[in-house]
PyMOL commands that place a pseudoatom at each C-alpha (Angstrom):
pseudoatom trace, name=CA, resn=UNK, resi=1, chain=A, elem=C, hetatm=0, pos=[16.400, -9.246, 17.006]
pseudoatom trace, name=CA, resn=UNK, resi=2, chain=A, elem=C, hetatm=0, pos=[15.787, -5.858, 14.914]
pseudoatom trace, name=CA, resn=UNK, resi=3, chain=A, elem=C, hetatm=0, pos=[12.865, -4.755, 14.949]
pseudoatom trace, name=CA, resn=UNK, resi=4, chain=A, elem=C, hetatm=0, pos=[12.488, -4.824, 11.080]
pseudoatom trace, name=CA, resn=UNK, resi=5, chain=A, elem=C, hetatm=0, pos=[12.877, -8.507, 10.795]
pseudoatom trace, name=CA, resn=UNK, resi=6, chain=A, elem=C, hetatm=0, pos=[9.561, -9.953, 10.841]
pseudoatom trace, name=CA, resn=UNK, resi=7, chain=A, elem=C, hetatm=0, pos=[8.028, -12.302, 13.648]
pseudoatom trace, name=CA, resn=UNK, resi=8, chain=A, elem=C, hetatm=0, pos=[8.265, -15.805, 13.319]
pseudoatom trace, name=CA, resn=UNK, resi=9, chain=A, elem=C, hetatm=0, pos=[4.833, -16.246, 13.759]
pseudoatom trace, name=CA, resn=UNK, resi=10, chain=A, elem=C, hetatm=0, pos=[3.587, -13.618, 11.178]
pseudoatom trace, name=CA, resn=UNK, resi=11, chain=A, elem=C, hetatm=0, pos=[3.342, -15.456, 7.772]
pseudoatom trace, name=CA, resn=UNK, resi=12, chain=A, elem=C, hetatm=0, pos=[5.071, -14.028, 4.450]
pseudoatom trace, name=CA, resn=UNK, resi=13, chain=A, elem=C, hetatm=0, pos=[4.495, -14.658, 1.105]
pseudoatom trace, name=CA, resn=UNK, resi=14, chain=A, elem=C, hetatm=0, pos=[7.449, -16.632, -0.454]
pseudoatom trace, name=CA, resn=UNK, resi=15, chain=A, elem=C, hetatm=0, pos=[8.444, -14.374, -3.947]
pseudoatom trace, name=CA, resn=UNK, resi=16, chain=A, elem=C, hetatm=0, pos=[6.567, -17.220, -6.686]
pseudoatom trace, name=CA, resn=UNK, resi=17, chain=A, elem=C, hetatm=0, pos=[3.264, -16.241, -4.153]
pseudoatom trace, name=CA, resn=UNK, resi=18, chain=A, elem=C, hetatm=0, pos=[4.134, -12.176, -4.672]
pseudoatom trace, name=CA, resn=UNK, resi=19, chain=A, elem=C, hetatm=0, pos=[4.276, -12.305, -8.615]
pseudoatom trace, name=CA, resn=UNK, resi=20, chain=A, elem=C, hetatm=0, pos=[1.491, -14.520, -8.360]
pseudoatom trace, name=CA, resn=UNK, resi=21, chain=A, elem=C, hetatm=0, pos=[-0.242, -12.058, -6.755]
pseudoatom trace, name=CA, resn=UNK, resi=22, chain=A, elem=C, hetatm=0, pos=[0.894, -8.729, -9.065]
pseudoatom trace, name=CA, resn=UNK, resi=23, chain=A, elem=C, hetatm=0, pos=[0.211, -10.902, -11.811]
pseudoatom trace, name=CA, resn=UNK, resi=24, chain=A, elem=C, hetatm=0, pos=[-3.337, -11.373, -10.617]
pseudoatom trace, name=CA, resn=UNK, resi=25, chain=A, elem=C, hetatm=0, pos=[-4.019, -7.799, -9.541]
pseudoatom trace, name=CA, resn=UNK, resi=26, chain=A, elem=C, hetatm=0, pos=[-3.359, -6.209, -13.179]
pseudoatom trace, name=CA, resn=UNK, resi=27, chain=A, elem=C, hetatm=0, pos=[-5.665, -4.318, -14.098]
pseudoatom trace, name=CA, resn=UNK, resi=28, chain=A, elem=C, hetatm=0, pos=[-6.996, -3.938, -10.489]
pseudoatom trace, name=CA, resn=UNK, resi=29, chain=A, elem=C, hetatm=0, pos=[-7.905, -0.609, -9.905]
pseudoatom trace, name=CA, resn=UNK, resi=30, chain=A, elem=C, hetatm=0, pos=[-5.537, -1.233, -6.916]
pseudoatom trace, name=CA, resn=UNK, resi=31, chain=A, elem=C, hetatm=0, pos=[-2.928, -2.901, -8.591]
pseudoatom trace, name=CA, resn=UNK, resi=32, chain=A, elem=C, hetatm=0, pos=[-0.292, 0.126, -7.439]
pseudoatom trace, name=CA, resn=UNK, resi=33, chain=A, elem=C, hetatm=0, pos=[-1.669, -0.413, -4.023]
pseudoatom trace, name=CA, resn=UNK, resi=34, chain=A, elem=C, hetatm=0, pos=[-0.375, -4.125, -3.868]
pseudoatom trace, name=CA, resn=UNK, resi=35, chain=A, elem=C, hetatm=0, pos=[2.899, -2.950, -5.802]
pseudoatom trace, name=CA, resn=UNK, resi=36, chain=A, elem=C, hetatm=0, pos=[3.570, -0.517, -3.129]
pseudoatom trace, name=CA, resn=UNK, resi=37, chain=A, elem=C, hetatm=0, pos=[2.634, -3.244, 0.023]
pseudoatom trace, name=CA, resn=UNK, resi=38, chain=A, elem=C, hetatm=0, pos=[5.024, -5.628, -1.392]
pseudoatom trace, name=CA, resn=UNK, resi=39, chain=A, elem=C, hetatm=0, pos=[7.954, -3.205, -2.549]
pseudoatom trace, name=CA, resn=UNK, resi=40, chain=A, elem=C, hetatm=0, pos=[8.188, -0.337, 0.160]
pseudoatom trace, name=CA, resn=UNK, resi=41, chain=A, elem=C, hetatm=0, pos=[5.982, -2.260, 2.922]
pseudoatom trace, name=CA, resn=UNK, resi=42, chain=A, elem=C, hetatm=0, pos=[4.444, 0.614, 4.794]
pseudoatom trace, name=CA, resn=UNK, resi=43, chain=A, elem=C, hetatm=0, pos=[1.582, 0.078, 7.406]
pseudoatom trace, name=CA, resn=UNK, resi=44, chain=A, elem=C, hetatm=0, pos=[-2.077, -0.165, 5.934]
pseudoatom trace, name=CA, resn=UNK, resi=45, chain=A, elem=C, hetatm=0, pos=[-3.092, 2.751, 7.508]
pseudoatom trace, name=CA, resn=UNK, resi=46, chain=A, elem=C, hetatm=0, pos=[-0.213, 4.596, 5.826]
pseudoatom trace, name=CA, resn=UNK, resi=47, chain=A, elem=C, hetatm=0, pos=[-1.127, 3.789, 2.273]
pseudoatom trace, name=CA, resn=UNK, resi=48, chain=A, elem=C, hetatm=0, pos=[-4.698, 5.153, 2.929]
pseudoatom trace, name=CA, resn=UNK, resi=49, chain=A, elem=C, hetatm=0, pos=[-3.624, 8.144, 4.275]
pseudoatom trace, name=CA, resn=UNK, resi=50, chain=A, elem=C, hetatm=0, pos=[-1.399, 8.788, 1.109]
pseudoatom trace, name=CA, resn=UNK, resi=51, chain=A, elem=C, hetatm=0, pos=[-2.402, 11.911, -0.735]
pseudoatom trace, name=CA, resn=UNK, resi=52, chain=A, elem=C, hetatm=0, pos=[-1.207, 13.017, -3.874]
pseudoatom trace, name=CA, resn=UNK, resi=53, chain=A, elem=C, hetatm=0, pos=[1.172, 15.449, -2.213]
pseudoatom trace, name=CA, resn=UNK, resi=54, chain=A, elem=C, hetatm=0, pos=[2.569, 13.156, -0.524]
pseudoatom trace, name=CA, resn=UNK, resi=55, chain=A, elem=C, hetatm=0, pos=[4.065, 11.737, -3.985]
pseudoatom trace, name=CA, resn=UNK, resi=56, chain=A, elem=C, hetatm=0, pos=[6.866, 13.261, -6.330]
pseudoatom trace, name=CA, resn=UNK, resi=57, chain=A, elem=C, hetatm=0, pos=[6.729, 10.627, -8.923]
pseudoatom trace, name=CA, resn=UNK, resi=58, chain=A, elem=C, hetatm=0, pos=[9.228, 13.157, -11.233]
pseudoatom trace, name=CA, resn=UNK, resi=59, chain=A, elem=C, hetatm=0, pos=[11.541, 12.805, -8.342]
pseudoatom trace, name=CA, resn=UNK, resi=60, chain=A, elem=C, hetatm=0, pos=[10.649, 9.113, -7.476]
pseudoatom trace, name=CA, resn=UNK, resi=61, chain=A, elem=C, hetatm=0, pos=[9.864, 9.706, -3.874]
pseudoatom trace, name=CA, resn=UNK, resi=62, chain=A, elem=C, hetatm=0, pos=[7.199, 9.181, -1.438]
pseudoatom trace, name=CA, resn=UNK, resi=63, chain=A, elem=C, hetatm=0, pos=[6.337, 10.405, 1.596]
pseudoatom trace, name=CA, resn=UNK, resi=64, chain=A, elem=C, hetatm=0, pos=[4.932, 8.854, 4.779]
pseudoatom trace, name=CA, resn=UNK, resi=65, chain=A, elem=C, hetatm=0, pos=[3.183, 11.639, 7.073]
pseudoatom trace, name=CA, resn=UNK, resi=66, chain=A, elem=C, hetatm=0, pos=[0.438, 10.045, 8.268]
pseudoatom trace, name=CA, resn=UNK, resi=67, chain=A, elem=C, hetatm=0, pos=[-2.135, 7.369, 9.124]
pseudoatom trace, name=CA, resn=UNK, resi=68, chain=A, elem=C, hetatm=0, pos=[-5.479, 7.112, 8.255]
pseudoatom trace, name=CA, resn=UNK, resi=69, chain=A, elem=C, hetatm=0, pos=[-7.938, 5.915, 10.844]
pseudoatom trace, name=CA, resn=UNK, resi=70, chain=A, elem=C, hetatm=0, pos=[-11.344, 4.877, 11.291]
pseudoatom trace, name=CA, resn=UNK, resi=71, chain=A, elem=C, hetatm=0, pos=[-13.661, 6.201, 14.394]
pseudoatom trace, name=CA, resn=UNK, resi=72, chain=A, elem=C, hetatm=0, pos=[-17.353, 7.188, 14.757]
pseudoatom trace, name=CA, resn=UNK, resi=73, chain=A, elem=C, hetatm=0, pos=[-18.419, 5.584, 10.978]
pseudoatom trace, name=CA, resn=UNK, resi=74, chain=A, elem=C, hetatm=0, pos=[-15.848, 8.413, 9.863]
pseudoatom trace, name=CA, resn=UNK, resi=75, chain=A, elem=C, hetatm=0, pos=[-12.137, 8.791, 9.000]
pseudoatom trace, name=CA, resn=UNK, resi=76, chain=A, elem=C, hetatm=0, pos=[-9.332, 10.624, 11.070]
pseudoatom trace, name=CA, resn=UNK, resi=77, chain=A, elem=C, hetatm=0, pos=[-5.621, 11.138, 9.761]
pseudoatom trace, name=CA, resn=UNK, resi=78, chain=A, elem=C, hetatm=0, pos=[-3.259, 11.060, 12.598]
pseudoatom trace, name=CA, resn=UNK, resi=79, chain=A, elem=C, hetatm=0, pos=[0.183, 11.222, 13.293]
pseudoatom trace, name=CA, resn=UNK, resi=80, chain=A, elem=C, hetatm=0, pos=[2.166, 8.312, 12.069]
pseudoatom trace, name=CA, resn=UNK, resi=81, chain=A, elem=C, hetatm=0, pos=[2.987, 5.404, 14.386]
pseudoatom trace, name=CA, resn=UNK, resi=82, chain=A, elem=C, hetatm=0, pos=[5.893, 6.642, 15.936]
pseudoatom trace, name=CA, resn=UNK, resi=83, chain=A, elem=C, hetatm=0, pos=[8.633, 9.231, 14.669]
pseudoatom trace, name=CA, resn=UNK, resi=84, chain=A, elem=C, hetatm=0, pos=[10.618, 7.010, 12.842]
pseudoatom trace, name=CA, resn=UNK, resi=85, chain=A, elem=C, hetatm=0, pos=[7.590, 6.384, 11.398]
pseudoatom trace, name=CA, resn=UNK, resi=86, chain=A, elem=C, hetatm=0, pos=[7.533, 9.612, 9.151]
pseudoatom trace, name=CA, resn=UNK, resi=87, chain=A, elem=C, hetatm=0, pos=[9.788, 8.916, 6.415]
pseudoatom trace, name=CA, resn=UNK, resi=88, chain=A, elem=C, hetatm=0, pos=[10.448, 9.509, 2.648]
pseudoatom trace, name=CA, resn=UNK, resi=89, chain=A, elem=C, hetatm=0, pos=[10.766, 6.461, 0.565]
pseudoatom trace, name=CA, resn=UNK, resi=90, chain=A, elem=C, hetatm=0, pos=[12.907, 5.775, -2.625]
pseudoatom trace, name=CA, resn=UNK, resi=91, chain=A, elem=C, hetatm=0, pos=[10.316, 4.488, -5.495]
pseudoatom trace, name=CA, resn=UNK, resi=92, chain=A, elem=C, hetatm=0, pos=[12.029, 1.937, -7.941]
pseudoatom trace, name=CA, resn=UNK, resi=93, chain=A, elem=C, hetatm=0, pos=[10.754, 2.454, -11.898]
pseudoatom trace, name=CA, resn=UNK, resi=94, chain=A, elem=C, hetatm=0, pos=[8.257, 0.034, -12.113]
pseudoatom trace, name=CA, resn=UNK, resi=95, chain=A, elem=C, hetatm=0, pos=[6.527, 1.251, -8.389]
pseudoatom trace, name=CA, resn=UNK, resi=96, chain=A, elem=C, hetatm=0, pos=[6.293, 4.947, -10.379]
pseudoatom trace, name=CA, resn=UNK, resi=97, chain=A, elem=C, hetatm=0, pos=[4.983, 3.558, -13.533]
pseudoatom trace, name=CA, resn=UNK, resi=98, chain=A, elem=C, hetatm=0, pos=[2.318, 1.426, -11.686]
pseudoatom trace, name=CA, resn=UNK, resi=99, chain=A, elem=C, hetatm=0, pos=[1.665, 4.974, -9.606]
pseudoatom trace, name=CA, resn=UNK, resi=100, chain=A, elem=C, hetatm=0, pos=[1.846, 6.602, -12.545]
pseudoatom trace, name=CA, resn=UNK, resi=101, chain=A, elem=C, hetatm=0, pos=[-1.296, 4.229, -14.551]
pseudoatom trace, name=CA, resn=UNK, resi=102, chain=A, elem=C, hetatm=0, pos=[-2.796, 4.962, -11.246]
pseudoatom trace, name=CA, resn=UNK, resi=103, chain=A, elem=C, hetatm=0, pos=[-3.279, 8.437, -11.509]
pseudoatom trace, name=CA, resn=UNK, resi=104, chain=A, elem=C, hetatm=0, pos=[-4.420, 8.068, -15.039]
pseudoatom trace, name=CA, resn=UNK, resi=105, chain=A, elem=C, hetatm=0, pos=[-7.323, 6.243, -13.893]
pseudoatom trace, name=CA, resn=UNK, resi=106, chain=A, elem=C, hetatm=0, pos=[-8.338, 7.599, -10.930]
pseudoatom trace, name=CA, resn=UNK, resi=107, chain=A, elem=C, hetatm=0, pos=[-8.805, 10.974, -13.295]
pseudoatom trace, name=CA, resn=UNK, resi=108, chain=A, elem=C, hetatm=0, pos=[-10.887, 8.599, -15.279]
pseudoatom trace, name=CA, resn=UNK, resi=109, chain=A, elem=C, hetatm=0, pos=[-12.985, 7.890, -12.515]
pseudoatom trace, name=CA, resn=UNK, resi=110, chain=A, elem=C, hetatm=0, pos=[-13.581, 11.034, -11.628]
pseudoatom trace, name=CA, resn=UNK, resi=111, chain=A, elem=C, hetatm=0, pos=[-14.440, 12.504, -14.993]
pseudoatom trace, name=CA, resn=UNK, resi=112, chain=A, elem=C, hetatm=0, pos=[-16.726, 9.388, -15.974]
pseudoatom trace, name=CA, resn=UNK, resi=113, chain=A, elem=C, hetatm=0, pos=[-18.816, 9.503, -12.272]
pseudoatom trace, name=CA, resn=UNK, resi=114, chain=A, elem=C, hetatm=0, pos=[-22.301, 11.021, -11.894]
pseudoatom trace, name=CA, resn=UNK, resi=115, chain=A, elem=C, hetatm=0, pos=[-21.994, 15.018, -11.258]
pseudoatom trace, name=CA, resn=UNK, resi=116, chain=A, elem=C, hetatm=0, pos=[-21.390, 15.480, -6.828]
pseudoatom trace, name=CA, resn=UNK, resi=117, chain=A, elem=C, hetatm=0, pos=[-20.477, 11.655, -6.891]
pseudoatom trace, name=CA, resn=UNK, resi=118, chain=A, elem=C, hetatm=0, pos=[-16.986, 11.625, -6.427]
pseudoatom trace, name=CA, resn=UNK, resi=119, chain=A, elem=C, hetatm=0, pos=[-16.052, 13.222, -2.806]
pseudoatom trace, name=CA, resn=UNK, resi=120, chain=A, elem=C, hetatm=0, pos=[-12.186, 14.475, -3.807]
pseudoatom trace, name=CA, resn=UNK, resi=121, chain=A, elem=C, hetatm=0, pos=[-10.402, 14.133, -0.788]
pseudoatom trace, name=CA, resn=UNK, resi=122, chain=A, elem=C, hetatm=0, pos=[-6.715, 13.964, -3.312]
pseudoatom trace, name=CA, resn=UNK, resi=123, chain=A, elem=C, hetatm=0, pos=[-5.889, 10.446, -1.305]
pseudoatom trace, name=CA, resn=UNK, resi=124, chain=A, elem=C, hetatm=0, pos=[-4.109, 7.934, -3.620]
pseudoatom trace, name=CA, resn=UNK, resi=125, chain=A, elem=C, hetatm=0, pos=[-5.933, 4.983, -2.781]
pseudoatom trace, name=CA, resn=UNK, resi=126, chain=A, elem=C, hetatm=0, pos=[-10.237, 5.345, -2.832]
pseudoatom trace, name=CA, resn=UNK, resi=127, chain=A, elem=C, hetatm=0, pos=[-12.920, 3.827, -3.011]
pseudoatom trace, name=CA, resn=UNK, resi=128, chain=A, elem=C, hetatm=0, pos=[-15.066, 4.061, -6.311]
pseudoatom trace, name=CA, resn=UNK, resi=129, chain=A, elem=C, hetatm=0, pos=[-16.430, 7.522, -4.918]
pseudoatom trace, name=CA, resn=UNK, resi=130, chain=A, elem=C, hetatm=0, pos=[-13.305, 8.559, -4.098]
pseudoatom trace, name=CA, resn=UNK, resi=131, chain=A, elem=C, hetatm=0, pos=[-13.926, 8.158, -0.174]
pseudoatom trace, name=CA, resn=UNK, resi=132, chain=A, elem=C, hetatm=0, pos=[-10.484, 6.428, 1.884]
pseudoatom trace, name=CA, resn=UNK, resi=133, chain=A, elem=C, hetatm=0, pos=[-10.374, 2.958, 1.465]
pseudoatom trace, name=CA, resn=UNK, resi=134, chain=A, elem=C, hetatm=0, pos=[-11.609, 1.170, 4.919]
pseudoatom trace, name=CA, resn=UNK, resi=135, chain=A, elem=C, hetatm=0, pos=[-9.350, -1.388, 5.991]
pseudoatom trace, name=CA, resn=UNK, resi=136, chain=A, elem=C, hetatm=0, pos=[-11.743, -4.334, 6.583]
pseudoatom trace, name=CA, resn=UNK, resi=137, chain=A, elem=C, hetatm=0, pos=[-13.243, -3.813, 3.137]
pseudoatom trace, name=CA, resn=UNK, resi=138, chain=A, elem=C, hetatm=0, pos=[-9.817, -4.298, 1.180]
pseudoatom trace, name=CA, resn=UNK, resi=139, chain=A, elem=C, hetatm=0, pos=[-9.065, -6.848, 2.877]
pseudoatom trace, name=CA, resn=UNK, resi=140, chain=A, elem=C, hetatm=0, pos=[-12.508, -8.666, 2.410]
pseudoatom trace, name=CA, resn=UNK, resi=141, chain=A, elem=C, hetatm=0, pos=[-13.664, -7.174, -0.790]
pseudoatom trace, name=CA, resn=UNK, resi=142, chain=A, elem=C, hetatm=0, pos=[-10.164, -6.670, -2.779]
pseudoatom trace, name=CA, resn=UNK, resi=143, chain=A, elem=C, hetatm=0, pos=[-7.520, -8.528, -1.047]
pseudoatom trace, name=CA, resn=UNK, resi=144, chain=A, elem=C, hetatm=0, pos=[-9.024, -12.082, -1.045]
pseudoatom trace, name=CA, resn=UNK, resi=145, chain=A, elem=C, hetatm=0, pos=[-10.654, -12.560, -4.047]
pseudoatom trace, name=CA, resn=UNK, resi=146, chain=A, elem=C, hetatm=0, pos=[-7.034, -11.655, -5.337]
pseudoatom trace, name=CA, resn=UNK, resi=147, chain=A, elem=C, hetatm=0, pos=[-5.274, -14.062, -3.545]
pseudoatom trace, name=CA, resn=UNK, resi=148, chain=A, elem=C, hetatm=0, pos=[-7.942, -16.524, -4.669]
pseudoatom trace, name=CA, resn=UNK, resi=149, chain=A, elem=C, hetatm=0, pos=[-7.273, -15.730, -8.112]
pseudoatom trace, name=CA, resn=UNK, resi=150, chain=A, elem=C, hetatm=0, pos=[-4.196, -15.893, -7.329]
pseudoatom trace, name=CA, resn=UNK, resi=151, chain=A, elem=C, hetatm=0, pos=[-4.517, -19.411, -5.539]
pseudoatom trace, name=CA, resn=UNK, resi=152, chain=A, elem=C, hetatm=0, pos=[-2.233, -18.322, -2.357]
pseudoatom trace, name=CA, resn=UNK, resi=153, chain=A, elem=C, hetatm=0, pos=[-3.777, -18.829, 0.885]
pseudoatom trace, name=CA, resn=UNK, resi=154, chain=A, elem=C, hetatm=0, pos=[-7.135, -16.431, 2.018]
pseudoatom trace, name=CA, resn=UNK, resi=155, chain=A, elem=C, hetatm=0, pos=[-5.711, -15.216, 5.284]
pseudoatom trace, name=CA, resn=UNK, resi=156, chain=A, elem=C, hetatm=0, pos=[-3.180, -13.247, 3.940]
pseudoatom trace, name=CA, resn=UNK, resi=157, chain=A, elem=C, hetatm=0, pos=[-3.453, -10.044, 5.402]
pseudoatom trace, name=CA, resn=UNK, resi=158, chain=A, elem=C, hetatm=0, pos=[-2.321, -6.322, 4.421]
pseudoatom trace, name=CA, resn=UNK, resi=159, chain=A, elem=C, hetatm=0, pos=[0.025, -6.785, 7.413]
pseudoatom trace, name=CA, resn=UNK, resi=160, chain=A, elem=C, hetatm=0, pos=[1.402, -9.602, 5.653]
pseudoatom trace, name=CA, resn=UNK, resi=161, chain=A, elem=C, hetatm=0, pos=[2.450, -8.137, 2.428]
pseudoatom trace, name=CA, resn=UNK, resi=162, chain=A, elem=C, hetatm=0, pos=[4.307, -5.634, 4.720]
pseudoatom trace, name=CA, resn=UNK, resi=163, chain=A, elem=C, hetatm=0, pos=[6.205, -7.974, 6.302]
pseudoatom trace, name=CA, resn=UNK, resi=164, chain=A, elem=C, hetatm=0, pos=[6.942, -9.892, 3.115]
pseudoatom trace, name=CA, resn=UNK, resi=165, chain=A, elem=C, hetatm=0, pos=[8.311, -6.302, 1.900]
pseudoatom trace, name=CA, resn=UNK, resi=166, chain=A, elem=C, hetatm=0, pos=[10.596, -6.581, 4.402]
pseudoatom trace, name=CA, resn=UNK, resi=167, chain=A, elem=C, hetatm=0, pos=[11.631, -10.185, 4.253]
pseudoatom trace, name=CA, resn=UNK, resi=168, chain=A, elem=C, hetatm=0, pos=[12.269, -9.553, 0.521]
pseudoatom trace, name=CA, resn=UNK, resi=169, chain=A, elem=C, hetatm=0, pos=[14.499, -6.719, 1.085]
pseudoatom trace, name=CA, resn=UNK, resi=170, chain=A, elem=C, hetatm=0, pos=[16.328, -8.167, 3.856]
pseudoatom trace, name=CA, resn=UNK, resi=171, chain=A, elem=C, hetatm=0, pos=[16.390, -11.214, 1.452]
pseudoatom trace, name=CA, resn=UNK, resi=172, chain=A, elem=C, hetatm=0, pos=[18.513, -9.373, -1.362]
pseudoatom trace, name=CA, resn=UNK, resi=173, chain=A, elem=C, hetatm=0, pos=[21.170, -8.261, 0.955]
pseudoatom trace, name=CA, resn=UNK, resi=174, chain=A, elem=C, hetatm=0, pos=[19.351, -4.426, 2.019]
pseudoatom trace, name=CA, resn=UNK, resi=175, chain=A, elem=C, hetatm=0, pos=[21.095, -3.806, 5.371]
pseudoatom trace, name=CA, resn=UNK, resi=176, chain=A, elem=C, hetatm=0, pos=[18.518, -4.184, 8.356]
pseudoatom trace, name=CA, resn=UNK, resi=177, chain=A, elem=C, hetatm=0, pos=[19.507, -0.738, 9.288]
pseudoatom trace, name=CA, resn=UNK, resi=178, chain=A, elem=C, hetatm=0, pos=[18.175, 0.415, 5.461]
pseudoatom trace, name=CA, resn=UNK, resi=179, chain=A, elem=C, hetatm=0, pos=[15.220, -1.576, 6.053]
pseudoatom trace, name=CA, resn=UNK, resi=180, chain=A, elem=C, hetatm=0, pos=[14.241, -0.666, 9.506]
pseudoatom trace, name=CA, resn=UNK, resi=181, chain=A, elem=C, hetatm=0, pos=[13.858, 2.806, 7.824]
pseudoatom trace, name=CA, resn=UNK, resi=182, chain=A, elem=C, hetatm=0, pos=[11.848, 1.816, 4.812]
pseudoatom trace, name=CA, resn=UNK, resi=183, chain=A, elem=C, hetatm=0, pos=[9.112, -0.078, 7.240]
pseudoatom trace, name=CA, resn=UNK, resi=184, chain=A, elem=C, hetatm=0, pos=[9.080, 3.202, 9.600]
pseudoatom trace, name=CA, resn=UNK, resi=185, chain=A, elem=C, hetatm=0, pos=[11.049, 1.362, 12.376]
for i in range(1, 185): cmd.bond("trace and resi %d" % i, "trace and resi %d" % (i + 1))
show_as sticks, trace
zoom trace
């Protein structure tokens, strides 16, 4: 079986659960976040590590070069998974649009908090300071109360939306070998 396709015991969402979802993350200050999990699929760890470099939204591309991990109460980027892992990824409009309102209010953030409050690391995806997310708290503190909104089971995880990215793609007739690449395989 390629490795792309996911395993049969890993839950996806079915597409009504994924718009039901989107739907109820607009206006999240993660909504793009979500976008890109269910679109492009990368590894949670990936999407933290995402820095605004990373990104050519002119161009519609985005780059995977690394993962963000936690150790000793800090943060660490490291090398991606494996080497397949490092990859550029095609953005479809409506993933550079929702990237694009992103940006626009992350600036907000940082121009609206208190003076030496916002710690500017230039990753995508922060918390309200603008420290990398931590893993356990999106899923806890964003994730679920979005996919109760969104009445769609609580254990989704992050993982999950990845593999529904997949399934999705797969789904519309992208050839494994296309997909393998977009999930870093």
């Amino acid at each position: 079986r390629p490795p792309s396709v996911p395993h049969s015991d890993m839950e996806t969402l079915s597409p009504d659960e994924a718009r039901r979802l989107l739907t109820a993350a607009q206006g999240d200050r993660l909504e793009a976040l979500y976008w890109l999990a269910l679109v492009c699929g990368p590894r949670a760890g990936e999407m933290m590590a995402l820095r605004w470099s990373d990104i050519n939204l002119d161009a519609g591309t985005l780059r995977i070069s690394a993962t963000l991990n936690r150790r000793d109460g800090g943060y660490q980027l490291d090398e991606p998974k494996t080497r397949k892992s490092r990859r550029t990824l095609n953005l479809p409009p409506m993933l550079i649009e929702k990237l694009r309102q992103h940006r626009v209010m992350q600036n907000e953030e940082i121009r609206t908090s208190p003076k030496g409050a916002w710690q500017d690391k230039q990753f995508v995806f922060t918390n309200t300071i603008g420290h990398p997310l931590d893993g356990t708290n999106l899923l806890r503190r964003q994730l679920r109360p979005l996919l109760r909104k969104a009445k769609i089971r609580r254990s989704v995880t992050v993982q999950e939306l990845r593999h529904s990215a997949v399934s999705f793609a797969l789904s519309r007739g992208v050839a494994p070998i296309d997909v393998a690449q977009m999930a870093g395989h």
